[in-house]
N, CA, C and O atoms as a GROMACS GRO file, in nm:
protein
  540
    1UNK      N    1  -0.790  -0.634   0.110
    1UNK     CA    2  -0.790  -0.778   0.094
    1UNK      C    3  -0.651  -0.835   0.118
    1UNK      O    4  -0.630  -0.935   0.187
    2UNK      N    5  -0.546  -0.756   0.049
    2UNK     CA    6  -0.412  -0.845   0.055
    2UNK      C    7  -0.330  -0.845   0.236
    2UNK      O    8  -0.263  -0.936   0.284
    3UNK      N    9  -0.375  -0.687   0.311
    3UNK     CA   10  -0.364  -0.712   0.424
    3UNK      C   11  -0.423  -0.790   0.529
    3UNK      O   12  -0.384  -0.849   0.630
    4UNK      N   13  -0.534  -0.769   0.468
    4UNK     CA   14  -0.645  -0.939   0.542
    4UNK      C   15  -0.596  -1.065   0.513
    4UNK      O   16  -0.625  -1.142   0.605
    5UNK      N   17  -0.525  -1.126   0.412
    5UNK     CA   18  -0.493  -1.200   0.373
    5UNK      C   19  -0.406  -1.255   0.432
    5UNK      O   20  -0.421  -1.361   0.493
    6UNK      N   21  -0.274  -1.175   0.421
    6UNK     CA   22  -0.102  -1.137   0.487
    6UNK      C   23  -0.134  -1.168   0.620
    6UNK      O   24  -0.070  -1.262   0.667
    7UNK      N   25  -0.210  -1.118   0.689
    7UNK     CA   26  -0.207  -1.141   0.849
    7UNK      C   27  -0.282  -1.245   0.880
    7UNK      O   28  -0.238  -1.301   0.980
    8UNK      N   29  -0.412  -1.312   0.822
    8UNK     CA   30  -0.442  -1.453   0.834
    8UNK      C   31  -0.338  -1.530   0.797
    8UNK      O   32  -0.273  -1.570   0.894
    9UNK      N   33  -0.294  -1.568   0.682
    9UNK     CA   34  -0.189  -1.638   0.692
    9UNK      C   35  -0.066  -1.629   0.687
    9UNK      O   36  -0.006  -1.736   0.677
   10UNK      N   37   0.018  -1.497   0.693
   10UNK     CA   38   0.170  -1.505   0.703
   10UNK      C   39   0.225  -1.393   0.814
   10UNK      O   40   0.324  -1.322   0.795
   11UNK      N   41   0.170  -1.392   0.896
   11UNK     CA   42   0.198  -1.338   1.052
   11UNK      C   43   0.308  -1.421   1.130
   11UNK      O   44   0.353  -1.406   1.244
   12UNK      N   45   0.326  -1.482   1.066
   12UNK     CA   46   0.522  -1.553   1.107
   12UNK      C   47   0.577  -1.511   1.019
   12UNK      O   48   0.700  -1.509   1.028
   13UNK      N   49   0.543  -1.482   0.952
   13UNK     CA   50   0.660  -1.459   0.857
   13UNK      C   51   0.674  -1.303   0.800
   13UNK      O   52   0.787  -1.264   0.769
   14UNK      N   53   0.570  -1.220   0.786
   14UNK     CA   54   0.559  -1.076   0.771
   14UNK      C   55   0.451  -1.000   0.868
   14UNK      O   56   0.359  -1.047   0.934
   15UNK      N   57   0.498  -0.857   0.849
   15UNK     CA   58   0.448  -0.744   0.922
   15UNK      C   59   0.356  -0.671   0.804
   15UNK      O   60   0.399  -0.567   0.755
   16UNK      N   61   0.228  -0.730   0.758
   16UNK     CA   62   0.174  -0.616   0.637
   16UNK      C   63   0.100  -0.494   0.692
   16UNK      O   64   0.053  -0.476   0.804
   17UNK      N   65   0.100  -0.406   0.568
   17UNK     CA   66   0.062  -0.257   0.611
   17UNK      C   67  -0.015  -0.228   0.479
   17UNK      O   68   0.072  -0.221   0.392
   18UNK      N   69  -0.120  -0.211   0.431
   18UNK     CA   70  -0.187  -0.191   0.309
   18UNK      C   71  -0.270  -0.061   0.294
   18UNK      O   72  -0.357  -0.028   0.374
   19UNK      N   73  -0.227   0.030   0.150
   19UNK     CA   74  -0.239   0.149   0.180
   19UNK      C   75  -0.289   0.152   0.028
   19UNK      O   76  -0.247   0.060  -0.043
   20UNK      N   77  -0.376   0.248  -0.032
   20UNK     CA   78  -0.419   0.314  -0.162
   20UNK      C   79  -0.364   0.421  -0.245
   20UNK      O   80  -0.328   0.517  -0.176
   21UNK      N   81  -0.346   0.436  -0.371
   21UNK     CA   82  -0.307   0.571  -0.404
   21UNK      C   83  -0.387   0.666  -0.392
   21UNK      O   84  -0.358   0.783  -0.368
   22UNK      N   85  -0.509   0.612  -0.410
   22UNK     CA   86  -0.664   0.710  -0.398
   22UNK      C   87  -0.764   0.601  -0.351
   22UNK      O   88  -0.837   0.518  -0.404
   23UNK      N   89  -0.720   0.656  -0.180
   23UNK     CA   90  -0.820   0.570  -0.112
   23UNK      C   91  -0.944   0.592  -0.062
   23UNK      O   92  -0.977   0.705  -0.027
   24UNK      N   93  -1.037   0.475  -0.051
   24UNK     CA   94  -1.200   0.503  -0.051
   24UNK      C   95  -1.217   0.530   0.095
   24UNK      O   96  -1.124   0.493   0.167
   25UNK      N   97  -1.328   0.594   0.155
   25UNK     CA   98  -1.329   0.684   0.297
   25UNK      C   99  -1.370   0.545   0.408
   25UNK      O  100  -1.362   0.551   0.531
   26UNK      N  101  -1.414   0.420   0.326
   26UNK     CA  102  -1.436   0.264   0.371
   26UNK      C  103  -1.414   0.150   0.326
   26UNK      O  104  -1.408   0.125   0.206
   27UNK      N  105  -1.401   0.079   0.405
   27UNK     CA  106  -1.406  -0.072   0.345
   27UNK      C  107  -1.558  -0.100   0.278
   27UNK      O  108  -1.666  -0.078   0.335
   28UNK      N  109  -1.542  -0.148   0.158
   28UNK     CA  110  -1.629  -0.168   0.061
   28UNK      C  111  -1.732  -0.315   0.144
   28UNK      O  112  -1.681  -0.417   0.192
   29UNK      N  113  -1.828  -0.294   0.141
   29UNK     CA  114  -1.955  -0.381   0.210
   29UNK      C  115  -1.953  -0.545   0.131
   29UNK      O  116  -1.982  -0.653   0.182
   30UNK      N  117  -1.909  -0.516  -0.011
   30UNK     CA  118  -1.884  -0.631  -0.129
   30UNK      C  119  -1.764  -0.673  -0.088
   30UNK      O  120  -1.764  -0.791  -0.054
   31UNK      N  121  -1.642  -0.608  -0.079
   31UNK     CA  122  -1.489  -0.649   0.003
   31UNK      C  123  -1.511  -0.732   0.127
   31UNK      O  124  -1.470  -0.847   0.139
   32UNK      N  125  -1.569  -0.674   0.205
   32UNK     CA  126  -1.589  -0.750   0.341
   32UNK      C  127  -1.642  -0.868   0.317
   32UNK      O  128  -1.574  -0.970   0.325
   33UNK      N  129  -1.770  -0.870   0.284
   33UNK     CA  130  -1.830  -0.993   0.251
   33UNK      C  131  -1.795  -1.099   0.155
   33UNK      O  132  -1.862  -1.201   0.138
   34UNK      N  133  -1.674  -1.064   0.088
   34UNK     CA  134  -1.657  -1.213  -0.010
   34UNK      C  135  -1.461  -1.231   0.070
   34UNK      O  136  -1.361  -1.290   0.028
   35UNK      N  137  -1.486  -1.153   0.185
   35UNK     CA  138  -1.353  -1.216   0.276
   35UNK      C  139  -1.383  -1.285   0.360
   35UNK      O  140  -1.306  -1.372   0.402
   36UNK      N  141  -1.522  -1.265   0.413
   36UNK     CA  142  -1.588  -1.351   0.502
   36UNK      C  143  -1.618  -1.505   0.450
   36UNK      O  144  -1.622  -1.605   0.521
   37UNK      N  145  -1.642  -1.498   0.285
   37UNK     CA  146  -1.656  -1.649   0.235
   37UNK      C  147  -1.542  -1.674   0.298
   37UNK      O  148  -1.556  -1.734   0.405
   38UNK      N  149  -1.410  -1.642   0.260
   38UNK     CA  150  -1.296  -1.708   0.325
   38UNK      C  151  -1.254  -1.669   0.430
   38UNK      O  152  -1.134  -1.644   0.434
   39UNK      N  153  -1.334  -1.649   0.550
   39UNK     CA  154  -1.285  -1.692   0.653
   39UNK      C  155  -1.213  -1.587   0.717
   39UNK      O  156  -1.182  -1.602   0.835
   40UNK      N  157  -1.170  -1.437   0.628
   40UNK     CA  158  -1.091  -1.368   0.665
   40UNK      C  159  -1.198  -1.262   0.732
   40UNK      O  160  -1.309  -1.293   0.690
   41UNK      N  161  -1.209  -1.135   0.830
   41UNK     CA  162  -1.280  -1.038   0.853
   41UNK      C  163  -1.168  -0.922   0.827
   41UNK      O  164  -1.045  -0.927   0.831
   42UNK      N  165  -1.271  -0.802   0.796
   42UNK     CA  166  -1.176  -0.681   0.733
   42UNK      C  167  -1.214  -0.601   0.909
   42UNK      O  168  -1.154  -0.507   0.961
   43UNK      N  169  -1.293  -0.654   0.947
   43UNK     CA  170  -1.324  -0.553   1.057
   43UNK      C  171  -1.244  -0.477   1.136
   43UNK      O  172  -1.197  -0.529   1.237
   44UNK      N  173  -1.217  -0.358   1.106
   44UNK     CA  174  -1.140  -0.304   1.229
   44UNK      C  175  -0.995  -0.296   1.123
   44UNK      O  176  -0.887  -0.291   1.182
   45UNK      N  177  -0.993  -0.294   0.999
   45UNK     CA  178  -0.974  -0.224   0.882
   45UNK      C  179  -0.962  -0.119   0.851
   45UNK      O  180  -1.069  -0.074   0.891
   46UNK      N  181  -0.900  -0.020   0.797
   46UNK     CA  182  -0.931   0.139   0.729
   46UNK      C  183  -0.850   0.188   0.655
   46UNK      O  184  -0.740   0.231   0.689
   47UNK      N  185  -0.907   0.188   0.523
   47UNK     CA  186  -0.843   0.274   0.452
   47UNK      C  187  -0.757   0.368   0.470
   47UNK      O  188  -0.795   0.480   0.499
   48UNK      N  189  -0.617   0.337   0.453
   48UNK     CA  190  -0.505   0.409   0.471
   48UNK      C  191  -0.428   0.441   0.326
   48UNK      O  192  -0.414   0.348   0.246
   49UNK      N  193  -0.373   0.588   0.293
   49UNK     CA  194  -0.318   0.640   0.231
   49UNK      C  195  -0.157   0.614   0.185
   49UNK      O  196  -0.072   0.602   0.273
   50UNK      N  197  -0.116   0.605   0.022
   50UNK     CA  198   0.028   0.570   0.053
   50UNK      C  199   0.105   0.720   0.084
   50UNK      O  200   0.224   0.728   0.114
   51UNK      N  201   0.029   0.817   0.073
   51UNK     CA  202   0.122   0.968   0.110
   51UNK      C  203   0.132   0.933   0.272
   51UNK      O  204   0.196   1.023   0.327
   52UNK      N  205   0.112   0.883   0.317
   52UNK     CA  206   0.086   0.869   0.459
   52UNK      C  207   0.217   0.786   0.533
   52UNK      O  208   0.249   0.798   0.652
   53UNK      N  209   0.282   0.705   0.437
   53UNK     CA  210   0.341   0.598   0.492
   53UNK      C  211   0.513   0.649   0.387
   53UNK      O  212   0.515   0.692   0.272
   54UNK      N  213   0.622   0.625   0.469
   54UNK     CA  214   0.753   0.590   0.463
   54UNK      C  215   0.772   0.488   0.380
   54UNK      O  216   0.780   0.371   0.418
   55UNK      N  217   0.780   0.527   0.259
   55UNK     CA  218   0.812   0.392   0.171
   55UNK      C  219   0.935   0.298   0.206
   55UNK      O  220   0.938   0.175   0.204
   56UNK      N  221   1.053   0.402   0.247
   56UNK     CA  222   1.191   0.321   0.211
   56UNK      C  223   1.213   0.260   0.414
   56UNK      O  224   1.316   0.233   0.475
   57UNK      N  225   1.056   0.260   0.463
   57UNK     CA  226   1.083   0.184   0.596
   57UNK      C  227   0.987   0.032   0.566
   57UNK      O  228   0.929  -0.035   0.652
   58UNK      N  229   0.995   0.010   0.426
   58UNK     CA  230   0.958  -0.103   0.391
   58UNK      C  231   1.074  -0.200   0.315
   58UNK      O  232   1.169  -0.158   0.250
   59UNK      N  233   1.035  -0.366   0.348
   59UNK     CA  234   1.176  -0.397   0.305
   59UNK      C  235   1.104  -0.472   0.153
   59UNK      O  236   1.171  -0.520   0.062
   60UNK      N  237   0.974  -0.466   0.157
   60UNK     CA  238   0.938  -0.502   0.007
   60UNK      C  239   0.776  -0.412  -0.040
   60UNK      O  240   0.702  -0.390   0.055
   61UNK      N  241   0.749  -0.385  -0.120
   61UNK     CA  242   0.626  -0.344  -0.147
   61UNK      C  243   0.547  -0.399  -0.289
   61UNK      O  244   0.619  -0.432  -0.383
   62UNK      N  245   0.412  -0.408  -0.302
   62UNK     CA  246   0.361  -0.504  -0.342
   62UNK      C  247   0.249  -0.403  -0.433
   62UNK      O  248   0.136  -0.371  -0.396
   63UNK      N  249   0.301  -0.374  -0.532
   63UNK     CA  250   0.179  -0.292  -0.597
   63UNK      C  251   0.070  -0.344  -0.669
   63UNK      O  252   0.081  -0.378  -0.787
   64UNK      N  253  -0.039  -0.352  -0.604
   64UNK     CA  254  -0.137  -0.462  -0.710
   64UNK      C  255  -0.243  -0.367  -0.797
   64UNK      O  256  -0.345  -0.416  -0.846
   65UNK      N  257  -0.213  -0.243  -0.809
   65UNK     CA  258  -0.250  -0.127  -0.883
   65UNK      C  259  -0.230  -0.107  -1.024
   65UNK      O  260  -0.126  -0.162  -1.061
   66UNK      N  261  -0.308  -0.032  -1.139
   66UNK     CA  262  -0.229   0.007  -1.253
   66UNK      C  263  -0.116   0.134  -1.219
   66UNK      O  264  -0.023   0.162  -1.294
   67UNK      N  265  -0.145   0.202  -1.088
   67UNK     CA  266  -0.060   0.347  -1.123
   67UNK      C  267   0.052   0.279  -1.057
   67UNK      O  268   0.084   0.167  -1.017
   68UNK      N  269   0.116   0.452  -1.070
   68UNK     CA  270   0.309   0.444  -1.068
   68UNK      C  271   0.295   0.453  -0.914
   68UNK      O  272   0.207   0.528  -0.874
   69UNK      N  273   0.362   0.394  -0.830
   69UNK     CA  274   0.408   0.470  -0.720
   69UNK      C  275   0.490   0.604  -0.706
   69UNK      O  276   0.532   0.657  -0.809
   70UNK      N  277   0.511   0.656  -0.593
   70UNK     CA  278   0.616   0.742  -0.580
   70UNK      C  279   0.749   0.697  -0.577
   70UNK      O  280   0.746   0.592  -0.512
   71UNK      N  281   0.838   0.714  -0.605
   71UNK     CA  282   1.003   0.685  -0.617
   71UNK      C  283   0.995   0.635  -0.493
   71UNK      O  284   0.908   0.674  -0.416
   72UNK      N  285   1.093   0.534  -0.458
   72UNK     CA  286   1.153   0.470  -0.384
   72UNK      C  287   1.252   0.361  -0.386
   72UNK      O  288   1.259   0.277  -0.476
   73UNK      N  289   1.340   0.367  -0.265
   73UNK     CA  290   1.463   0.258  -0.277
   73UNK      C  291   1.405   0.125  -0.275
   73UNK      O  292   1.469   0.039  -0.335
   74UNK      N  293   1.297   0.091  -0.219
   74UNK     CA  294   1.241  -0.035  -0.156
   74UNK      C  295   1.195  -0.111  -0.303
   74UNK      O  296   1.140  -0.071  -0.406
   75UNK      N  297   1.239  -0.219  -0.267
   75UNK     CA  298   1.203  -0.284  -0.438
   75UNK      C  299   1.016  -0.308  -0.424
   75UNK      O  300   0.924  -0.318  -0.343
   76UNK      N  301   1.037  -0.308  -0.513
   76UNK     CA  302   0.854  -0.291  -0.600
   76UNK      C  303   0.832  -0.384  -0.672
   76UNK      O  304   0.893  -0.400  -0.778
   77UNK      N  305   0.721  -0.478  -0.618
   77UNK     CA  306   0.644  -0.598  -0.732
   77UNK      C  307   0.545  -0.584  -0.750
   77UNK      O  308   0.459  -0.596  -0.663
   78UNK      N  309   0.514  -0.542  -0.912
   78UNK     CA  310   0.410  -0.513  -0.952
   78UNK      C  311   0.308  -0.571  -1.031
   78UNK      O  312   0.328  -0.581  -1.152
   79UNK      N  313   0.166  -0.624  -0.962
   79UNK     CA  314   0.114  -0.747  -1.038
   79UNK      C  315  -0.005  -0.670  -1.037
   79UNK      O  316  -0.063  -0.668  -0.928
   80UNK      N  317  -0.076  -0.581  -1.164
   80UNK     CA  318  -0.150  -0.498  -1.113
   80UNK      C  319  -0.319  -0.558  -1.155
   80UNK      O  320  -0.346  -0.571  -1.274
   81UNK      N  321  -0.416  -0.590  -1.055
   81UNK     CA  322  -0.534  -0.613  -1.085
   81UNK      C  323  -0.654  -0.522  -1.072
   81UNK      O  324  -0.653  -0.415  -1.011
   82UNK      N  325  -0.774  -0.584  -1.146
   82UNK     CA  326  -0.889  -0.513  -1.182
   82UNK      C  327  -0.911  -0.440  -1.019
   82UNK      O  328  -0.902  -0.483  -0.905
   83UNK      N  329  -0.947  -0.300  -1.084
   83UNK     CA  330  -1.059  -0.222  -0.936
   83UNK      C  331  -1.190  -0.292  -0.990
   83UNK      O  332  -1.242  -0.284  -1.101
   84UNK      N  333  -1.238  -0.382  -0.848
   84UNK     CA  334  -1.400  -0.433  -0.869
   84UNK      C  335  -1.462  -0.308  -0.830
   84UNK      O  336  -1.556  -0.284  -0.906
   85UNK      N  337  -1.448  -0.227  -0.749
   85UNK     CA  338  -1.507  -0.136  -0.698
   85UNK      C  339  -1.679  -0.100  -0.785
   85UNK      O  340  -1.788  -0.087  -0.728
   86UNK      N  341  -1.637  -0.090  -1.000
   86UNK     CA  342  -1.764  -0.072  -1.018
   86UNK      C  343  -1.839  -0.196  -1.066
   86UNK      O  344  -1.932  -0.175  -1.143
   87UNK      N  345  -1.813  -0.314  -1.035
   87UNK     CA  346  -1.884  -0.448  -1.075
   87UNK      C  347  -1.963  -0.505  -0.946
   87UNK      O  348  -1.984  -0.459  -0.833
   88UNK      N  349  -1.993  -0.609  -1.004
   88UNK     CA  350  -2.070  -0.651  -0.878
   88UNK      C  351  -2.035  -0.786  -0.767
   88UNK      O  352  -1.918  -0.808  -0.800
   89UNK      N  353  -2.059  -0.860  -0.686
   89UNK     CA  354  -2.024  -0.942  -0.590
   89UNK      C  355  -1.898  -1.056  -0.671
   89UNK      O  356  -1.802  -1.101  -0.609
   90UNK      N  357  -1.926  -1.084  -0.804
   90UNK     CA  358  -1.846  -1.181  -0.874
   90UNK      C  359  -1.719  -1.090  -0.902
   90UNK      O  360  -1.615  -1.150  -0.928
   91UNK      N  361  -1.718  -0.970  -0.898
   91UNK     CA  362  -1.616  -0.928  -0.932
   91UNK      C  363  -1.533  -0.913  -0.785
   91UNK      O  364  -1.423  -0.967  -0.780
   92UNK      N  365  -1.563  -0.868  -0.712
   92UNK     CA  366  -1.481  -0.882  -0.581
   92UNK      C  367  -1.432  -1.041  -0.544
   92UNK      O  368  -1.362  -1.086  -0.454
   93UNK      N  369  -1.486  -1.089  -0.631
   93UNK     CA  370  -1.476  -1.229  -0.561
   93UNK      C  371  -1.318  -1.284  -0.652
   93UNK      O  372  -1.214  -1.324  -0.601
   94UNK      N  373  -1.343  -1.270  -0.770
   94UNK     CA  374  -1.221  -1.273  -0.922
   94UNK      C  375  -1.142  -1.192  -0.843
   94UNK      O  376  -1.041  -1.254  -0.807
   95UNK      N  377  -1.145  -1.075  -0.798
   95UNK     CA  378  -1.022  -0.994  -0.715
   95UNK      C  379  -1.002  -1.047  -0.610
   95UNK      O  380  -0.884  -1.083  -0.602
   96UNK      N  381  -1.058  -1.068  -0.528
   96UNK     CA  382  -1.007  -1.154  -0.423
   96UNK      C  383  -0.932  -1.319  -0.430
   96UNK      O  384  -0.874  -1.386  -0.345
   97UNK      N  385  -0.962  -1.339  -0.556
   97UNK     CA  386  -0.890  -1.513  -0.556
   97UNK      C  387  -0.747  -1.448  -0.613
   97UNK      O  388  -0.647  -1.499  -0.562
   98UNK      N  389  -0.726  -1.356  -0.702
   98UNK     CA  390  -0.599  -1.288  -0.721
   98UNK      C  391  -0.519  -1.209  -0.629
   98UNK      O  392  -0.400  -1.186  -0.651
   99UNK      N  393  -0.580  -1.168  -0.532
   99UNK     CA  394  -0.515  -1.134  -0.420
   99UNK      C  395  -0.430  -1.247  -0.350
   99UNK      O  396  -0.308  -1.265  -0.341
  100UNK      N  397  -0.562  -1.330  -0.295
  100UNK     CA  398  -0.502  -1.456  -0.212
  100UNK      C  399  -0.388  -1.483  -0.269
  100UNK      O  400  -0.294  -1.472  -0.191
  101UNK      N  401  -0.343  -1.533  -0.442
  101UNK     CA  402  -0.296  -1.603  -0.532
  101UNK      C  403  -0.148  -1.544  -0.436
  101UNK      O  404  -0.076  -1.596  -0.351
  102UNK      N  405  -0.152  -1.406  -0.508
  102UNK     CA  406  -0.041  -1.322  -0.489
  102UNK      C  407   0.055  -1.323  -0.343
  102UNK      O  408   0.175  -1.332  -0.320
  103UNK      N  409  -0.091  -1.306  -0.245
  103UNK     CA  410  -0.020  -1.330  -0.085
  103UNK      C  411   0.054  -1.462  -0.038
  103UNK      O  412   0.150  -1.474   0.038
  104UNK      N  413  -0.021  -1.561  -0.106
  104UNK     CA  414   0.001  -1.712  -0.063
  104UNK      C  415   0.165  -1.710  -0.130
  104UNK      O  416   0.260  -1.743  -0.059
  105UNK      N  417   0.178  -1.676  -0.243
  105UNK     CA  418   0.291  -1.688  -0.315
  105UNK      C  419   0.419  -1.635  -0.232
  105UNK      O  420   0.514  -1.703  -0.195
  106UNK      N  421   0.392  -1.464  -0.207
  106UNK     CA  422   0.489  -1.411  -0.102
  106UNK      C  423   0.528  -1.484   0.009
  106UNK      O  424   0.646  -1.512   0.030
  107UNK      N  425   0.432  -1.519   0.084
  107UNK     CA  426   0.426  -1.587   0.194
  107UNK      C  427   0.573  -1.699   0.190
  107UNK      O  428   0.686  -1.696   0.237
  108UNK      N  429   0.499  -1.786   0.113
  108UNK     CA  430   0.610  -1.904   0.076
  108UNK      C  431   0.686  -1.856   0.020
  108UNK      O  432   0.762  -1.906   0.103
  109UNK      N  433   0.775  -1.783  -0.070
  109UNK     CA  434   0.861  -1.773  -0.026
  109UNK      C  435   0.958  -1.680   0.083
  109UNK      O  436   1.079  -1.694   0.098
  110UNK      N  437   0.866  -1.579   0.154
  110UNK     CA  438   0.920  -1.539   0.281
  110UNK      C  439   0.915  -1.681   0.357
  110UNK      O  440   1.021  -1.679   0.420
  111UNK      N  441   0.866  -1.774   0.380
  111UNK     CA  442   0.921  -1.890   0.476
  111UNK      C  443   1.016  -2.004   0.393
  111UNK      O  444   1.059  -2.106   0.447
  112UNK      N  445   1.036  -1.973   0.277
  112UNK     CA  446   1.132  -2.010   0.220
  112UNK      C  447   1.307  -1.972   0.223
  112UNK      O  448   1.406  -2.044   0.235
  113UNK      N  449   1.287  -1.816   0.206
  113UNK     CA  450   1.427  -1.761   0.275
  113UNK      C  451   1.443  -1.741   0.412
  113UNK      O  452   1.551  -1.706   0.460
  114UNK      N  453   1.314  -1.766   0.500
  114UNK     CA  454   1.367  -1.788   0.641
  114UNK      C  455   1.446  -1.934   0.652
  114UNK      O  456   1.546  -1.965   0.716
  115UNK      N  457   1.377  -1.997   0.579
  115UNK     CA  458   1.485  -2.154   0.583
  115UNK      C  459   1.599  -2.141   0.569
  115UNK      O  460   1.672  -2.200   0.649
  116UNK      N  461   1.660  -2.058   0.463
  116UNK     CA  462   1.755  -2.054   0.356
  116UNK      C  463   1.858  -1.989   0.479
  116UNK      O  464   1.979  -2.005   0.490
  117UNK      N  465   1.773  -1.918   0.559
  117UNK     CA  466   1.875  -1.833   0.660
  117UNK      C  467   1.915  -1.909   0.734
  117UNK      O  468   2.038  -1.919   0.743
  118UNK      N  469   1.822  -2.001   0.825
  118UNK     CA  470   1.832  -2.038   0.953
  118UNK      C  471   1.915  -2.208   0.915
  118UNK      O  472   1.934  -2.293   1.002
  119UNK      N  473   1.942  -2.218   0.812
  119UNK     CA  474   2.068  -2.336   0.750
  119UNK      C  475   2.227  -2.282   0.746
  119UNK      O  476   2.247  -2.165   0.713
  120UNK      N  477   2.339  -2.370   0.780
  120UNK     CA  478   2.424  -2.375   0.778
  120UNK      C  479   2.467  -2.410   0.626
  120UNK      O  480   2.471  -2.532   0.606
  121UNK      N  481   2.492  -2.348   0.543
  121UNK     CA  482   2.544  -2.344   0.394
  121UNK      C  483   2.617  -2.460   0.386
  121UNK      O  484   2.688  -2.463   0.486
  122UNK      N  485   2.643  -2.593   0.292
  122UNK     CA  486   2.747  -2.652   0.362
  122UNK      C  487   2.816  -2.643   0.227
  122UNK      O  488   2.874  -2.748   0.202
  123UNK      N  489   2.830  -2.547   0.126
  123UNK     CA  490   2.889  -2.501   0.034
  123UNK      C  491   2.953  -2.401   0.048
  123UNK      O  492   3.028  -2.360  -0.041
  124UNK      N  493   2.933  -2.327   0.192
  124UNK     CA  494   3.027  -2.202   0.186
  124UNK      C  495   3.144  -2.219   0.281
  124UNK      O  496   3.170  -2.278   0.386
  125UNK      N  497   3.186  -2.159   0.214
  125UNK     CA  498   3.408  -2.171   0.290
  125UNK      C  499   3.427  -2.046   0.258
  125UNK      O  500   3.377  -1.988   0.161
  126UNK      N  501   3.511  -1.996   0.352
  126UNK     CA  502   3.559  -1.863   0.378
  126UNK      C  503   3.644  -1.827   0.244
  126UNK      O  504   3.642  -1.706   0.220
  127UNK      N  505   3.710  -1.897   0.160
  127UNK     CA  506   3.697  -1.856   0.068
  127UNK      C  507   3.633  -1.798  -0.050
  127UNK      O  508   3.702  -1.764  -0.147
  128UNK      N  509   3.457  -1.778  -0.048
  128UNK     CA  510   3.362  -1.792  -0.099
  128UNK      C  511   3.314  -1.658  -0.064
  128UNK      O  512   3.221  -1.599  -0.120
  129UNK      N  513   3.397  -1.606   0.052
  129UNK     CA  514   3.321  -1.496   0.121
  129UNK      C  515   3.348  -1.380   0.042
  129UNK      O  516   3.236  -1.361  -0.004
  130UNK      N  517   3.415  -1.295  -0.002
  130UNK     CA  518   3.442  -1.242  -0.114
  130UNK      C  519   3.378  -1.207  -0.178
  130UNK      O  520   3.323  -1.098  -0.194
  131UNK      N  521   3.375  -1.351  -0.250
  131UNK     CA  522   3.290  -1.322  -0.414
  131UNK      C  523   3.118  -1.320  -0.346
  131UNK      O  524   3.025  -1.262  -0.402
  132UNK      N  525   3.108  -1.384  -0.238
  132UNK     CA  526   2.918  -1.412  -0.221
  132UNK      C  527   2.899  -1.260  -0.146
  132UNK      O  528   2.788  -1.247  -0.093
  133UNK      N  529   2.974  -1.165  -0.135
  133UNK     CA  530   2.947  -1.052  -0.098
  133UNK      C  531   2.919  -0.925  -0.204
  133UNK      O  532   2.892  -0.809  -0.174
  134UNK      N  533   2.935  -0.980  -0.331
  134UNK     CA  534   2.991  -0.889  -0.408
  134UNK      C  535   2.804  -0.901  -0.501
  134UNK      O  536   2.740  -0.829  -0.578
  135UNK      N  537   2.785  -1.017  -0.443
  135UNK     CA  538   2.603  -1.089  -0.544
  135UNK      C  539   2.535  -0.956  -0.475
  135UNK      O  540   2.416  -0.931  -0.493
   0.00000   0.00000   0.00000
């Protein structure tokens, strides 16, 4: 869901990659279909593994899980929600509005510090350089 999400709407602004600690051999038939209410398709989707993937070639990671990850340098935000997996259509649906919640949030502010970049500071003077290196 959160990579369906990420690439409907923040494909200017990020590259997502969405992976399981213990992942299912498919996209769930209840998953697909309450992405389709919104507009999103999982099609062409697949369950991918986090043993599989280079953590520290990520510049943020997004754990929406109860478990631990594996160690890594890459900072970790962890907002961890329900597996619907054993409920029924309402429950994918409660997981999916917490997904969105979460992506929409990233999003803005990844196009928030793209602003922040692509501005000329008009508070910074080379004197400043120093100490704003040291944050």
């Amino acid at each position: 869901m959160a990579e369906g999400f990420a690439r409907a709407y923040g494909g200017d602004v990020l590259e997502a990659q969405s992976a399981g600690i213990q992942p299912a051999s498919r996209i769930s038939r209840r998953a697909s279909k309450v992405m389709e209410e919104k507009g999103v398709s999982l099609s062409g989707f697949l369950p991918k593994s986090i043993s599989s993937m280079n953590l520290g070639n990520f510049d943020i990671i997004v754990n929406l899980s109860e478990y631990s990850l594996p160690d890594t340098t890459t900072l970790v935000l962890k907002r961890p929600l329900h597996d619907p997996m054993s409920g029924d259509e309402d429950a994918f649906r409660d997981v999916r509005e917490d997904v969105e919640q979460v992506v929409r949030f990233l999003i803005e502010q990844c196009r928030l510090a793209r602003q922040w970049n692509a501005r000329i500071n008009p508070l910074y003077s080379k004197e400043c350089a120093p100490a704003s290196s040291s944050l």
